[in-house]
N, C-alpha and C positions, 0 to 999 in steps of 0.2 A: 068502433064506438067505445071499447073499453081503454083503449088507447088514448082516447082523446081526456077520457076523463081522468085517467091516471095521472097526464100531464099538465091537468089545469088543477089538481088537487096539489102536486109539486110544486107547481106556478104557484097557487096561492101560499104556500106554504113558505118557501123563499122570502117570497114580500113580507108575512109575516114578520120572520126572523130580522130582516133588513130593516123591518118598521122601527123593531124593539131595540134594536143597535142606536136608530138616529133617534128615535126619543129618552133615551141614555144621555144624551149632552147637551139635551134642551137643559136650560136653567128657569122655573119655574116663577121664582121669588123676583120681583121685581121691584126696585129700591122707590122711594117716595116723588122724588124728579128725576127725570131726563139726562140731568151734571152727574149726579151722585152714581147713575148706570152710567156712563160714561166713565167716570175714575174707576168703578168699580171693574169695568171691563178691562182697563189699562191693568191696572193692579195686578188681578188673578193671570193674565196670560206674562206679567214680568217676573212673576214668582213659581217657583220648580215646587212641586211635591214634594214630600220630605220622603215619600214611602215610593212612589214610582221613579224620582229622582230625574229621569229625561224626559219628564211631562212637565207641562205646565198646569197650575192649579184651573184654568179654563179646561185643559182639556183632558182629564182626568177624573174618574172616576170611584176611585178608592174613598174609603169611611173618611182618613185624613185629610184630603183635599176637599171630599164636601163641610167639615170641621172646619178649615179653614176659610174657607168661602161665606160660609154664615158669619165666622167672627170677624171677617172685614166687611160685610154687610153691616155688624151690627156698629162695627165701629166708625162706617164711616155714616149712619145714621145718627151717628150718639156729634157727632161735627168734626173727629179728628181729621188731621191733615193727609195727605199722602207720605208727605213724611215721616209724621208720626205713626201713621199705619207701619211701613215699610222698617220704622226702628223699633216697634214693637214685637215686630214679627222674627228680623234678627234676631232683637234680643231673648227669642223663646227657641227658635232653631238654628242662629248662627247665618255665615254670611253663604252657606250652603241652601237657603231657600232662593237668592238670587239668581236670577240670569244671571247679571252683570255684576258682578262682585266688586266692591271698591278697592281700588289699586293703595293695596299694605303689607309688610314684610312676607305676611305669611299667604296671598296670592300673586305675591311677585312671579310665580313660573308659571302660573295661567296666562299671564299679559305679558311674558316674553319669550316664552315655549315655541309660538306659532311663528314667530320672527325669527328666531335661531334655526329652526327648520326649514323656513321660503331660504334664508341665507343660505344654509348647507345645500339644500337641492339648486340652487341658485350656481353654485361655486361648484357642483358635480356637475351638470349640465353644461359647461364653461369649458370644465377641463374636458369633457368627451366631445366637442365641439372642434374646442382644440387639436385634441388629437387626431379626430379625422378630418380633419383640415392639412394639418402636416405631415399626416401616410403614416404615424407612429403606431397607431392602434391596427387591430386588426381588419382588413379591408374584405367587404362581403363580396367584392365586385373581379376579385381576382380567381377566375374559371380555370385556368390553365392549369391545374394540380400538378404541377410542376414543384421538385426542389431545387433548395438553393445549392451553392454548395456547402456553408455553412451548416444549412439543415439535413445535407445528406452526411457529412461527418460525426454528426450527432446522432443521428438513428443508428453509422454503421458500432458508433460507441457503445446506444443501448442494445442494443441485438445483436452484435459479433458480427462479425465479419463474414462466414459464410453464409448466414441466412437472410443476408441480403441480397447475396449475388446470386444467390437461387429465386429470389424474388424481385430482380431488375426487369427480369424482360418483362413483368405483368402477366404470367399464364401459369397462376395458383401457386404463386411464390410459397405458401408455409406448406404444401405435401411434398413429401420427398421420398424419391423412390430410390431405396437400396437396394 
């Protein structure tokens, strides 16, 4: 019996917690029409936080972002454009409030970064394609642990000569009994 109650006190307790999390991102304030929540929803989720930086002003909750959210409320109440909202707001934090940043000298490696990258893994995927295509690379499928004789020249190179021929026939080549 006290069991039961223990975990319907936790039960509720949970729910609690989870209640106050999802009405955390409710937005309360509701604009004068229907158009105006509409831009206003577009706006806030195309614009980053200045202070959480990989949020968007929708989905955030810090002092700054709700700062933000009133003053494009208010602005787009007062009749500005989305534009004019959007260069406003540049013009107070830079082209760092943006998702999408406008293609200019100084975001040029944002919008070619991600290109030069697919290219590069593009052109490494290619060449190891190639190689196991033509037997150049190393091959997982060769069981025979066999050498070559190239590569038994080169082992007797690094290890000398008689500690290999103690270790040819495979029965504990490196102990050696004197």
């Amino acid at each position: 019996m006290k069991q039961t109650r223990w975990l319907s006190l936790v039960a509720a307790l949970g729910g609690l917690c989870l209640s106050l999390v999802v009405a955390a991102a409710v937005e309360v304030e509701q604009l004068s029409t229907p158009e105006l929540q509409a831009r206003y929803q577009v706006l806030i989720e195309e614009m980053r936080c200045p202070k959480c930086q990989n949020q968007n002003l929708a989905g955030s909750d810090s002092p700054v972002a709700q700062d933000l959210r009133r003053e494009i409320r208010r602005l787009l109440e007062e009749g500005f454009t989305d534009q004019e909202i959007t260069d406003y707001m540049v013009a107070r934090y830079g082209d760092f409030v943006l998702y999408r940043p406008p293609v200019q000298r100084n975001t040029m490696a944002l919008w070619i970064a991600p290109g030069v990258f697919a290219a590069i893994g593009l052109v490494a995927l290619v060449v190891v394609v190639m190689r196991s295509r033509s037997g150049t690379g190393a091959r997982q499928d060769d069981a025979s642990g066999e050498l070559t004789a190239d590569e038994r020249r080169r082992l007797q190179a690094l290890l000398g000569e008689d500690r290999l021929q103690d270790g040819e026939s495979g029965e504990g080549g490196s102990e050696r009994n004197d």
